[in-house]
mmCIF file of the N, C-alpha and C atoms, coordinates in Angstrom:
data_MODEL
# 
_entry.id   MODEL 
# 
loop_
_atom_site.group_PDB 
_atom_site.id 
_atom_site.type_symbol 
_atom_site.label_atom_id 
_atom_site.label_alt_id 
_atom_site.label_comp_id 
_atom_site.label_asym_id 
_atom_site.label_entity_id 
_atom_site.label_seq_id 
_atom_site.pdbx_PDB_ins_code 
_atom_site.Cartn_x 
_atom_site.Cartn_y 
_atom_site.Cartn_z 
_atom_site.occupancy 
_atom_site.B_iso_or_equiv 
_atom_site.pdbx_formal_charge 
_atom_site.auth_seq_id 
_atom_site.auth_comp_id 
_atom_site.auth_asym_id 
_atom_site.auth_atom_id 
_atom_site.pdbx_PDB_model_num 
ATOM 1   N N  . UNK A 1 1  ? 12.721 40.759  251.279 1.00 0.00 ? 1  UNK A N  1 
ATOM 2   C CA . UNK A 1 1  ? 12.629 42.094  251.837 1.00 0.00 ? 1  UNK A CA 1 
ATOM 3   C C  . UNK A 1 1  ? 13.886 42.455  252.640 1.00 0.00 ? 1  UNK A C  1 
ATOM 4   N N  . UNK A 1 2  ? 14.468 41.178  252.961 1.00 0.00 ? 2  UNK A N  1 
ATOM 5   C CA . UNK A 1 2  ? 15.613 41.671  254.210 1.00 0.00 ? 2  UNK A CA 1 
ATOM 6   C C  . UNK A 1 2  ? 16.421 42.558  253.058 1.00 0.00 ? 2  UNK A C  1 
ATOM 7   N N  . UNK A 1 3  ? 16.673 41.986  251.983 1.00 0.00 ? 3  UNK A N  1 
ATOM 8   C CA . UNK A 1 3  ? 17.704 42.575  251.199 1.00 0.00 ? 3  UNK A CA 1 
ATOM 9   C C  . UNK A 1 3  ? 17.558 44.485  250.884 1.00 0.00 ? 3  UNK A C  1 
ATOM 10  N N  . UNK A 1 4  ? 17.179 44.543  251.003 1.00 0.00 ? 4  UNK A N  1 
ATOM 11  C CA . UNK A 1 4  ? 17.010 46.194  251.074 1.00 0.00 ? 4  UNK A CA 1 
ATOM 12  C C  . UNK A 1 4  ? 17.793 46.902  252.353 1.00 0.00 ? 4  UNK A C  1 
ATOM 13  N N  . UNK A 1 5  ? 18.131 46.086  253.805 1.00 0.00 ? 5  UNK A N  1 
ATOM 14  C CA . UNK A 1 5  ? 18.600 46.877  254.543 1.00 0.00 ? 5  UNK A CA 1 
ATOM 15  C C  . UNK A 1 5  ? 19.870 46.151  254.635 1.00 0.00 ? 5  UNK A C  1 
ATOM 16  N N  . UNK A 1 6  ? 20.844 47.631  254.544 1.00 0.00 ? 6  UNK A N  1 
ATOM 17  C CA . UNK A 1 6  ? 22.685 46.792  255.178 1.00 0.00 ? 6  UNK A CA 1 
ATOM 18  C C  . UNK A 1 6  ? 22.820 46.340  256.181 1.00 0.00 ? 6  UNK A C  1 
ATOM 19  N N  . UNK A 1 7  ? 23.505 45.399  256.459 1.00 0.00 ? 7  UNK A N  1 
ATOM 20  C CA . UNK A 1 7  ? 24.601 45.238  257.827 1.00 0.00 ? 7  UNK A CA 1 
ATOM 21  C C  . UNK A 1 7  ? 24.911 46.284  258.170 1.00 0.00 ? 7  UNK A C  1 
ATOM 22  N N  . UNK A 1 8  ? 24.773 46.637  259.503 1.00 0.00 ? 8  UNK A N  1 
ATOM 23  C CA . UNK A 1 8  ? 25.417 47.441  259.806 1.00 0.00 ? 8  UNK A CA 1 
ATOM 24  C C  . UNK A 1 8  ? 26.517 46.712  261.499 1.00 0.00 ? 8  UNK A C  1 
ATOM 25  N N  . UNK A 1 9  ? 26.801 45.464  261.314 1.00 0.00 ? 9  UNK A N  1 
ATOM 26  C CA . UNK A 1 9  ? 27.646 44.766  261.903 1.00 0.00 ? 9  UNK A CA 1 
ATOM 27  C C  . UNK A 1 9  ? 29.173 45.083  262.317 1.00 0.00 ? 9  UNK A C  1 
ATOM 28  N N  . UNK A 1 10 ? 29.644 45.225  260.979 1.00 0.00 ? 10 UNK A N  1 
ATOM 29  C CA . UNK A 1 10 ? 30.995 45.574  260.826 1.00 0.00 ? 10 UNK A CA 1 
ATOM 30  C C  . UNK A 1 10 ? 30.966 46.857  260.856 1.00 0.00 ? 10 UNK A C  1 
ATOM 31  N N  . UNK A 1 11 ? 30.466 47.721  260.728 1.00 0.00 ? 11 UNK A N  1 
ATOM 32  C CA . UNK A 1 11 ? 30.365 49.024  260.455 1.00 0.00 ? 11 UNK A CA 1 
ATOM 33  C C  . UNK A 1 11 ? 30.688 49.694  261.994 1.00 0.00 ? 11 UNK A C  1 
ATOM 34  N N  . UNK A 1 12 ? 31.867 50.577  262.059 1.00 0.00 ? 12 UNK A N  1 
ATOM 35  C CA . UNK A 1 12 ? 32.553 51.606  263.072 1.00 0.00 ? 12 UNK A CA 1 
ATOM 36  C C  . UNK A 1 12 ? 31.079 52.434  263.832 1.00 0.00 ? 12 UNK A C  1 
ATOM 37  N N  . UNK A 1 13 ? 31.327 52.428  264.742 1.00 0.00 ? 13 UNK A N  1 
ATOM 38  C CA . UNK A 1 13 ? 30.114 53.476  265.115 1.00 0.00 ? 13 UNK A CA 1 
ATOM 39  C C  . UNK A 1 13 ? 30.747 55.155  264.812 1.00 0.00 ? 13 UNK A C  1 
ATOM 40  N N  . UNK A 1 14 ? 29.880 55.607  264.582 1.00 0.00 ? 14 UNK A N  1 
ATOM 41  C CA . UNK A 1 14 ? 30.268 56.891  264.640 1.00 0.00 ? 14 UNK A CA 1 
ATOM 42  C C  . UNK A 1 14 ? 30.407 57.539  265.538 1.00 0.00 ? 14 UNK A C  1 
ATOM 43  N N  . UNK A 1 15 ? 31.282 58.515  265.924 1.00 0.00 ? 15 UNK A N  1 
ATOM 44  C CA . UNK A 1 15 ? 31.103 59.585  267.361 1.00 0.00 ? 15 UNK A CA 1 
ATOM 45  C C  . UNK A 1 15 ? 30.560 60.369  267.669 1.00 0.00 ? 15 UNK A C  1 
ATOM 46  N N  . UNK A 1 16 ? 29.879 60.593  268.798 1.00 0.00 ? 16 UNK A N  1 
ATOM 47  C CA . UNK A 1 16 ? 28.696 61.205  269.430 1.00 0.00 ? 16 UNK A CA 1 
ATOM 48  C C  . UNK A 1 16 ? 29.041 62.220  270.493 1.00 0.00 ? 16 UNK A C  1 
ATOM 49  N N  . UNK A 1 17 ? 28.651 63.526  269.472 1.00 0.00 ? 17 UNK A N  1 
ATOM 50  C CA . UNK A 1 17 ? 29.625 64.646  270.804 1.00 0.00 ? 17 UNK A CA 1 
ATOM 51  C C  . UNK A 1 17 ? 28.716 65.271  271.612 1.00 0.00 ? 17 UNK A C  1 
ATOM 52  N N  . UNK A 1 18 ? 28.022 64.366  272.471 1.00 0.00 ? 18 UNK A N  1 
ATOM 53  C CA . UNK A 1 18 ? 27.042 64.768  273.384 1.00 0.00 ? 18 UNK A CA 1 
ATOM 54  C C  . UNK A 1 18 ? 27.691 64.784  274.935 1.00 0.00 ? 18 UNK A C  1 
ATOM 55  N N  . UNK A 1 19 ? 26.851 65.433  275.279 1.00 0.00 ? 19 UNK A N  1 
ATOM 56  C CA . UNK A 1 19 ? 27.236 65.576  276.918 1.00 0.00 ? 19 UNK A CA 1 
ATOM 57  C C  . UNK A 1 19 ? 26.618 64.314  278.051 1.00 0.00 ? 19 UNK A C  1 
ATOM 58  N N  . UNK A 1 20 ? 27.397 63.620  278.535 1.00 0.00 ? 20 UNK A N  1 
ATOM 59  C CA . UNK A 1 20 ? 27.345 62.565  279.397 1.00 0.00 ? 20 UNK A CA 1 
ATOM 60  C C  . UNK A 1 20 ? 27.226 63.439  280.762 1.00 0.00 ? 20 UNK A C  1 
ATOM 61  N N  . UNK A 1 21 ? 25.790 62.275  281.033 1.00 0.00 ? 21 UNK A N  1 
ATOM 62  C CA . UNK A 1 21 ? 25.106 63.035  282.631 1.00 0.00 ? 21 UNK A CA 1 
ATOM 63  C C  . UNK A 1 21 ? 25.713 61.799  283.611 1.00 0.00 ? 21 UNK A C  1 
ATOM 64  N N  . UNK A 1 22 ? 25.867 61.521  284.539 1.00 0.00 ? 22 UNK A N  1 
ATOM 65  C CA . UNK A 1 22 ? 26.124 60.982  285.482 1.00 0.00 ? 22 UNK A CA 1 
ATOM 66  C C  . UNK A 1 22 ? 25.196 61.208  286.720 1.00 0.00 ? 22 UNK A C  1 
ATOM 67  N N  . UNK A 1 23 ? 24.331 59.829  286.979 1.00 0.00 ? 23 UNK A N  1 
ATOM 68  C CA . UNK A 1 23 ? 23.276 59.564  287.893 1.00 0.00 ? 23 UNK A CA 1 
ATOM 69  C C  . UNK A 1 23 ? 23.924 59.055  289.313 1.00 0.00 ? 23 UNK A C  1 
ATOM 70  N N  . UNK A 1 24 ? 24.171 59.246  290.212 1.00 0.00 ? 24 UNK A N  1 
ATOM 71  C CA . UNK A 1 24 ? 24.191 58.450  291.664 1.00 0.00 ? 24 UNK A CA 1 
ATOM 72  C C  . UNK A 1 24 ? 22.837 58.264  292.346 1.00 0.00 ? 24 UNK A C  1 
ATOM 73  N N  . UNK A 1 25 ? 22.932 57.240  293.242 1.00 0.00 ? 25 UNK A N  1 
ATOM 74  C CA . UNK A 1 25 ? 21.541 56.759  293.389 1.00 0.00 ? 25 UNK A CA 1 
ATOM 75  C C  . UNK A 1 25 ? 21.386 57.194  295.250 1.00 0.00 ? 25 UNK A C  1 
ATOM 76  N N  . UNK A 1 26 ? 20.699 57.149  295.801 1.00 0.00 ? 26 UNK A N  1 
ATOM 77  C CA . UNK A 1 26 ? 21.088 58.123  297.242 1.00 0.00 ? 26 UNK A CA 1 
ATOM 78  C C  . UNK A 1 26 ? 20.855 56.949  297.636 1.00 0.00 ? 26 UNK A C  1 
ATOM 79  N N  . UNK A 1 27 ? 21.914 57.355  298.915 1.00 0.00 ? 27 UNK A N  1 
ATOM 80  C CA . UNK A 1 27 ? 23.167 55.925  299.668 1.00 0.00 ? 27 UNK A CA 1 
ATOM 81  C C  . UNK A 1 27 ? 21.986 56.534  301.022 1.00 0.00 ? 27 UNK A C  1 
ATOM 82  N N  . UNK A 1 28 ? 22.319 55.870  302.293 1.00 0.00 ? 28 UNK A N  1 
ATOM 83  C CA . UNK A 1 28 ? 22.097 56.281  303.735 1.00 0.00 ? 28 UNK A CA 1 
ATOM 84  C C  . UNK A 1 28 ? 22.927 57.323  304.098 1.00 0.00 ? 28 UNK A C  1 
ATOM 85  N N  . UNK A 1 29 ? 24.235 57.342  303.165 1.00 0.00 ? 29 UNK A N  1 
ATOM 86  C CA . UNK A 1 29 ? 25.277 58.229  303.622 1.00 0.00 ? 29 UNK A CA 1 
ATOM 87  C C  . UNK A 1 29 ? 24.679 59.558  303.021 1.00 0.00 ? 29 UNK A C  1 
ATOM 88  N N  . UNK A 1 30 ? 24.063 59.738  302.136 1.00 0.00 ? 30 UNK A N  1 
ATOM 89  C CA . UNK A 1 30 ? 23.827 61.066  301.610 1.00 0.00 ? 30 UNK A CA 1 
ATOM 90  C C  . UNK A 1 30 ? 22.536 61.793  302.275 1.00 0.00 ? 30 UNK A C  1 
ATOM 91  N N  . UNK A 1 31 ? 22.891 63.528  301.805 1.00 0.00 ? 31 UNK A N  1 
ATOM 92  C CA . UNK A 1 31 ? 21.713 64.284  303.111 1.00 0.00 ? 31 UNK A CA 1 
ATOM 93  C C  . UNK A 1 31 ? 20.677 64.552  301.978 1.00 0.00 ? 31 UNK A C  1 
ATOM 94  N N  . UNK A 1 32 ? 19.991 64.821  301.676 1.00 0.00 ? 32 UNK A N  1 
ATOM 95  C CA . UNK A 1 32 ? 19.270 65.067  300.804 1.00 0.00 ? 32 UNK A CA 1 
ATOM 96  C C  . UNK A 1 32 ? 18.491 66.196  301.745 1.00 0.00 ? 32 UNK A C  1 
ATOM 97  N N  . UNK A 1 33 ? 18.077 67.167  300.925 1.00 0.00 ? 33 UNK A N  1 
ATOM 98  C CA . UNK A 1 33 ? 17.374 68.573  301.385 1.00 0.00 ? 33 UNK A CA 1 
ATOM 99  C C  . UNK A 1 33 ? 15.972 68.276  301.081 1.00 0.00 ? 33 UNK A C  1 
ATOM 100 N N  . UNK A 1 34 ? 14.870 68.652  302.425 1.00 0.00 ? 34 UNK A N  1 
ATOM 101 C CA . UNK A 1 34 ? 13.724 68.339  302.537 1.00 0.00 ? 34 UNK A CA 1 
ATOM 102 C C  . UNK A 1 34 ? 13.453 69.875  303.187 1.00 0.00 ? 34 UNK A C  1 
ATOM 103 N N  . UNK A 1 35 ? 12.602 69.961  302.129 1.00 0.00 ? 35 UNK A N  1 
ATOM 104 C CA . UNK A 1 35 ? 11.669 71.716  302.246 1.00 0.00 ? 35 UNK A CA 1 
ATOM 105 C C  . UNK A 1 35 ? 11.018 71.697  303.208 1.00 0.00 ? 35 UNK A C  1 
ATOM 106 N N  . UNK A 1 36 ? 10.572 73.177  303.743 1.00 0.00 ? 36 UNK A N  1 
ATOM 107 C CA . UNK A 1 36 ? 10.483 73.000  305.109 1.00 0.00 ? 36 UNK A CA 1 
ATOM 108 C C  . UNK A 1 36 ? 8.094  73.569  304.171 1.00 0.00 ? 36 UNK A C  1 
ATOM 109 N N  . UNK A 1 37 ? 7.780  73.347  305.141 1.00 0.00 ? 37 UNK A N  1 
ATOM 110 C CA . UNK A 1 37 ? 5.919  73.764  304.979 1.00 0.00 ? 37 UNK A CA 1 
ATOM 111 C C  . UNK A 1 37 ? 6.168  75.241  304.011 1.00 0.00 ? 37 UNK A C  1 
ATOM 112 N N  . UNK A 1 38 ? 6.925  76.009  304.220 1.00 0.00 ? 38 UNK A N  1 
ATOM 113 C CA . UNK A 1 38 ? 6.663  77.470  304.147 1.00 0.00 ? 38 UNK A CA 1 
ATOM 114 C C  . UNK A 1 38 ? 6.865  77.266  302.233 1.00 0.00 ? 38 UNK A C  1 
ATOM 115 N N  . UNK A 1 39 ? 8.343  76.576  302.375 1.00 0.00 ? 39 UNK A N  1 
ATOM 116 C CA . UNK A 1 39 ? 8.704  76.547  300.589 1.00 0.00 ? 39 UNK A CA 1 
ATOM 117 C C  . UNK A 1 39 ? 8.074  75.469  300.212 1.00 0.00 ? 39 UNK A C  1 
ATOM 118 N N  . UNK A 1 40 ? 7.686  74.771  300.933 1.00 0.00 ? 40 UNK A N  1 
ATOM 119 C CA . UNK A 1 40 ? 6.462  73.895  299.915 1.00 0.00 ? 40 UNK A CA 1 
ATOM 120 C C  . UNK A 1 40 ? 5.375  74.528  299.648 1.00 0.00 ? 40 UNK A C  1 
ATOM 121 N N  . UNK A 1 41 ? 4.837  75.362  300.347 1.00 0.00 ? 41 UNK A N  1 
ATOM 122 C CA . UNK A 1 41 ? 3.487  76.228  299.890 1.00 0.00 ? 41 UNK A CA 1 
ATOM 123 C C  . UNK A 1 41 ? 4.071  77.027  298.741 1.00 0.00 ? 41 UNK A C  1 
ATOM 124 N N  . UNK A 1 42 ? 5.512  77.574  299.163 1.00 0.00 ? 42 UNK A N  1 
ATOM 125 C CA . UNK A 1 42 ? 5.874  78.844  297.722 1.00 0.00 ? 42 UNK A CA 1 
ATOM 126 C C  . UNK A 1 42 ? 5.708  78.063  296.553 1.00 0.00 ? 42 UNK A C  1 
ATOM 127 N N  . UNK A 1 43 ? 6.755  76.653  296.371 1.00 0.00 ? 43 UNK A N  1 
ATOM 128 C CA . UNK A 1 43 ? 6.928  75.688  295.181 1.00 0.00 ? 43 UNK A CA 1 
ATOM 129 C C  . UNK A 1 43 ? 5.472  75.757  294.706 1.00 0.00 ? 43 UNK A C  1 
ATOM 130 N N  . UNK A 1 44 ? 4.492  75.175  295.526 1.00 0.00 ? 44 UNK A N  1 
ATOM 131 C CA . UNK A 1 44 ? 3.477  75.100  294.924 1.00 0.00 ? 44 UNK A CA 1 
ATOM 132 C C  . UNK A 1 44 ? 2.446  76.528  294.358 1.00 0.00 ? 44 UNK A C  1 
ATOM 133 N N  . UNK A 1 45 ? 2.329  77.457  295.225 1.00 0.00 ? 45 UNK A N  1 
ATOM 134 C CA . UNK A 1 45 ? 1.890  78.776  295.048 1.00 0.00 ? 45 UNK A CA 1 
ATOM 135 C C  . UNK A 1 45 ? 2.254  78.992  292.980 1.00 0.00 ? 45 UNK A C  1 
ATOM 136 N N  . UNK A 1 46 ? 3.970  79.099  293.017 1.00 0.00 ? 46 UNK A N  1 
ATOM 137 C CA . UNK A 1 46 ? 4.486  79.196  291.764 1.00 0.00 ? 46 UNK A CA 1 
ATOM 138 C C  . UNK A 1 46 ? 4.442  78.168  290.830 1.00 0.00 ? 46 UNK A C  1 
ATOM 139 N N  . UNK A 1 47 ? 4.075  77.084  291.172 1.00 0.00 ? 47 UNK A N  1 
ATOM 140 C CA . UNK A 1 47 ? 3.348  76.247  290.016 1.00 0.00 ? 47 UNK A CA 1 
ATOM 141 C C  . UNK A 1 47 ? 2.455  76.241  289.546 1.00 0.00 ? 47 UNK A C  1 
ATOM 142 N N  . UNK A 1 48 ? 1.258  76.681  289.994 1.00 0.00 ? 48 UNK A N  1 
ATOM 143 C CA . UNK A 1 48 ? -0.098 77.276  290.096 1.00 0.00 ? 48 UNK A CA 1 
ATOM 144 C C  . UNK A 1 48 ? -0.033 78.528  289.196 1.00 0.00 ? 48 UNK A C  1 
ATOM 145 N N  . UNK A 1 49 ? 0.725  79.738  289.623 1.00 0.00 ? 49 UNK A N  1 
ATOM 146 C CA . UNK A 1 49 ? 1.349  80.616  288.948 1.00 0.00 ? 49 UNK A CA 1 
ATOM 147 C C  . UNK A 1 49 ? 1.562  80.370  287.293 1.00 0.00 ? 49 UNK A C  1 
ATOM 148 N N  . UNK A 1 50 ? 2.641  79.329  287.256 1.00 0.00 ? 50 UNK A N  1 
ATOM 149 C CA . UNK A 1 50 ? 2.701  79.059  285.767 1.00 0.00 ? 50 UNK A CA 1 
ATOM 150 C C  . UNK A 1 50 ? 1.799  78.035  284.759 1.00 0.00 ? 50 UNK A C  1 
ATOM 151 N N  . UNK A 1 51 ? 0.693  77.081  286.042 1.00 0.00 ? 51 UNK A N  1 
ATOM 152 C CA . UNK A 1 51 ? 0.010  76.646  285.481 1.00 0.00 ? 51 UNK A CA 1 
ATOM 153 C C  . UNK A 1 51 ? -1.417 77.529  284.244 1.00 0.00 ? 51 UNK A C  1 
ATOM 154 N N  . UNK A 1 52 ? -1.423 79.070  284.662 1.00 0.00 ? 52 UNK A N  1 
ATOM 155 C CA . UNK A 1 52 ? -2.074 79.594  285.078 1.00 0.00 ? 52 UNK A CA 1 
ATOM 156 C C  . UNK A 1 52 ? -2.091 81.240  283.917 1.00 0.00 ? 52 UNK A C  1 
ATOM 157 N N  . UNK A 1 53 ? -0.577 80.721  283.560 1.00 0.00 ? 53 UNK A N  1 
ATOM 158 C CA . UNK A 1 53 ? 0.067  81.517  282.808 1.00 0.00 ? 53 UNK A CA 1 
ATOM 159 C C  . UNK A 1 53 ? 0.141  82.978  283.708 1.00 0.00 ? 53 UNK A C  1 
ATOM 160 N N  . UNK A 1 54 ? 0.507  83.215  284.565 1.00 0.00 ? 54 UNK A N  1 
ATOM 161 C CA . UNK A 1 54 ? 0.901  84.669  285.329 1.00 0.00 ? 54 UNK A CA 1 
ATOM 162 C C  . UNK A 1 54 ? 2.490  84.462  285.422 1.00 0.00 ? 54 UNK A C  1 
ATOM 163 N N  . UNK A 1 55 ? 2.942  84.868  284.127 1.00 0.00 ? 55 UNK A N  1 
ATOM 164 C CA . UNK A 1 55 ? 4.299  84.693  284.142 1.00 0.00 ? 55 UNK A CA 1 
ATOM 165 C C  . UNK A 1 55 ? 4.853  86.390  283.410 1.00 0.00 ? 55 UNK A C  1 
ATOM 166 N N  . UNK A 1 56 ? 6.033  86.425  283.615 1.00 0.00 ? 56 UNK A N  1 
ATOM 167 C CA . UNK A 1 56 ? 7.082  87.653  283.228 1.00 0.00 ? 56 UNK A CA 1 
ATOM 168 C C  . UNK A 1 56 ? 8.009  87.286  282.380 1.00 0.00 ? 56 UNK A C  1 
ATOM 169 N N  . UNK A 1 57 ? 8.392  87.702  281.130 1.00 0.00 ? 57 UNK A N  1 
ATOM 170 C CA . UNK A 1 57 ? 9.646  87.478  280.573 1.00 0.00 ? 57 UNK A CA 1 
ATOM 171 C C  . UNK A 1 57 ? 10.705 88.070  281.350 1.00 0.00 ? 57 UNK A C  1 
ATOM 172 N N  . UNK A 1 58 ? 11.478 87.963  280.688 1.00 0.00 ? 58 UNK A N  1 
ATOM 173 C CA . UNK A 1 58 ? 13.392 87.971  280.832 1.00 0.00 ? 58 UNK A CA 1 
ATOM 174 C C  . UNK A 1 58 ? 13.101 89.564  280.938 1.00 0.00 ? 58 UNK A C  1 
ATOM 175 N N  . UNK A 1 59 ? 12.624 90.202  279.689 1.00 0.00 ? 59 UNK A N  1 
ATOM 176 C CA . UNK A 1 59 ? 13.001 91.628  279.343 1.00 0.00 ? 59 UNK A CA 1 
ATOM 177 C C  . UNK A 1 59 ? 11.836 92.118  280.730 1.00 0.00 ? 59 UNK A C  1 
ATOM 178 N N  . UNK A 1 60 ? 10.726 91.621  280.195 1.00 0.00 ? 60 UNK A N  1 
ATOM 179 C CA . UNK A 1 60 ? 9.811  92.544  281.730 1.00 0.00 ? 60 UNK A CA 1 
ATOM 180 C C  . UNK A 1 60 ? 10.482 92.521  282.913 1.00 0.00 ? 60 UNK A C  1 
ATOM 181 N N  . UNK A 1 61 ? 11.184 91.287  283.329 1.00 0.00 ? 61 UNK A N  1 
ATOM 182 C CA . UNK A 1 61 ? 11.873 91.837  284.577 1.00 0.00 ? 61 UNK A CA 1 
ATOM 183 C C  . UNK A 1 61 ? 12.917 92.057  284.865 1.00 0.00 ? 61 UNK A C  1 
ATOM 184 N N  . UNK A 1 62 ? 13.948 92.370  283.654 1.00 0.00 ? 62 UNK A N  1 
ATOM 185 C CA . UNK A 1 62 ? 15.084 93.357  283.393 1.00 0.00 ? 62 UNK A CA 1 
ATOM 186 C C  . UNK A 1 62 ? 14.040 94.894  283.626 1.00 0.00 ? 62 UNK A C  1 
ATOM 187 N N  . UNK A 1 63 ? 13.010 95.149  282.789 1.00 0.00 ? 63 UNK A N  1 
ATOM 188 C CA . UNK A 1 63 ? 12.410 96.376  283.094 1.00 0.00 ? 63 UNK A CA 1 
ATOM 189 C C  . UNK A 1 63 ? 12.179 96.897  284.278 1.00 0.00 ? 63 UNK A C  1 
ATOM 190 N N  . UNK A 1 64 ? 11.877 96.085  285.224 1.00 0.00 ? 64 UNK A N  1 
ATOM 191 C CA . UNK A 1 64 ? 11.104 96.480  286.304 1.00 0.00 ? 64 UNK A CA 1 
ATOM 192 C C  . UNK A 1 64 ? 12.119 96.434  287.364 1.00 0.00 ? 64 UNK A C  1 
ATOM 193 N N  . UNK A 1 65 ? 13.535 95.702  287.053 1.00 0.00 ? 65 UNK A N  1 
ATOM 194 C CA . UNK A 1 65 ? 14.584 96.062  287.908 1.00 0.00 ? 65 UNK A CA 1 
ATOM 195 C C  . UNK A 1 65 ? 15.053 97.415  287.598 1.00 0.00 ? 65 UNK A C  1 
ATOM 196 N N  . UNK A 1 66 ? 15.329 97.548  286.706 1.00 0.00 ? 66 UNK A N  1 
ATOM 197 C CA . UNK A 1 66 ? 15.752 98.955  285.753 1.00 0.00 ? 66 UNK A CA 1 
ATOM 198 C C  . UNK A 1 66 ? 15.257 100.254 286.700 1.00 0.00 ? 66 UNK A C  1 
ATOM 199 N N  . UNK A 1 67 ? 13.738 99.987  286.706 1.00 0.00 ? 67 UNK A N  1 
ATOM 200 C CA . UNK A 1 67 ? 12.802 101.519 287.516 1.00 0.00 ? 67 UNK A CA 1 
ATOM 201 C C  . UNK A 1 67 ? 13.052 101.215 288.352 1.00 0.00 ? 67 UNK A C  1 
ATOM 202 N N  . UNK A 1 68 ? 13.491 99.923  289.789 1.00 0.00 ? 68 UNK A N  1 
ATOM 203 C CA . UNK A 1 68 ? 13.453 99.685  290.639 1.00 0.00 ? 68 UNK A CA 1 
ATOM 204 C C  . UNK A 1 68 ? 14.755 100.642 291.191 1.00 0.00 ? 68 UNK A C  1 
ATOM 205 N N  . UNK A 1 69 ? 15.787 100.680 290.341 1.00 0.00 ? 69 UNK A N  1 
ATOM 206 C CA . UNK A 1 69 ? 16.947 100.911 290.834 1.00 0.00 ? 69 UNK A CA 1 
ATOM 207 C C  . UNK A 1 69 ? 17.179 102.871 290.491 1.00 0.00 ? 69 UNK A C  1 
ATOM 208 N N  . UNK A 1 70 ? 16.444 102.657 289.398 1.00 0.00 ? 70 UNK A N  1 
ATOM 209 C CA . UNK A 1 70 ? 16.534 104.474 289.121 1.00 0.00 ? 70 UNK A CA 1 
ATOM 210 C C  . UNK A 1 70 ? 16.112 105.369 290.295 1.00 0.00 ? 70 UNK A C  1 
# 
């Protein structure tokens, strides 16, 4: 059965034109931002929101800026 699949040993890798993320891991030296009660209730309020499906497209609220400003 092995004989059915190639080596792929010798074989060049091919190139991969993806975008490389870069992780740092948080030091003592770094500040990291901690939400205060008010935007933790919003974060959550709006998760609830989309759990929930009470959501707006792109165009509805291009619309509703639109009348806002007329």
């Amino acid at each position: 059965m092995a004989a059915k699949y190639k080596s792929l040993e010798n074989k060049k890798p091919e190139q991969v034109n993806e975008p490389v993320a870069a992780y740092q891991s948080a030091t003592s030296d770094t500040n990291l931002y901690v939400p205060t009660e008010y935007e933790r209730e919003i974060i959550m309020r709006s998760e609830k929101d989309y759990e929930e499906g009470r959501l707006y497209t792109q165009e509805e609220v291009n619309k509703q800026v639109k009348q806002w400003l007329d």
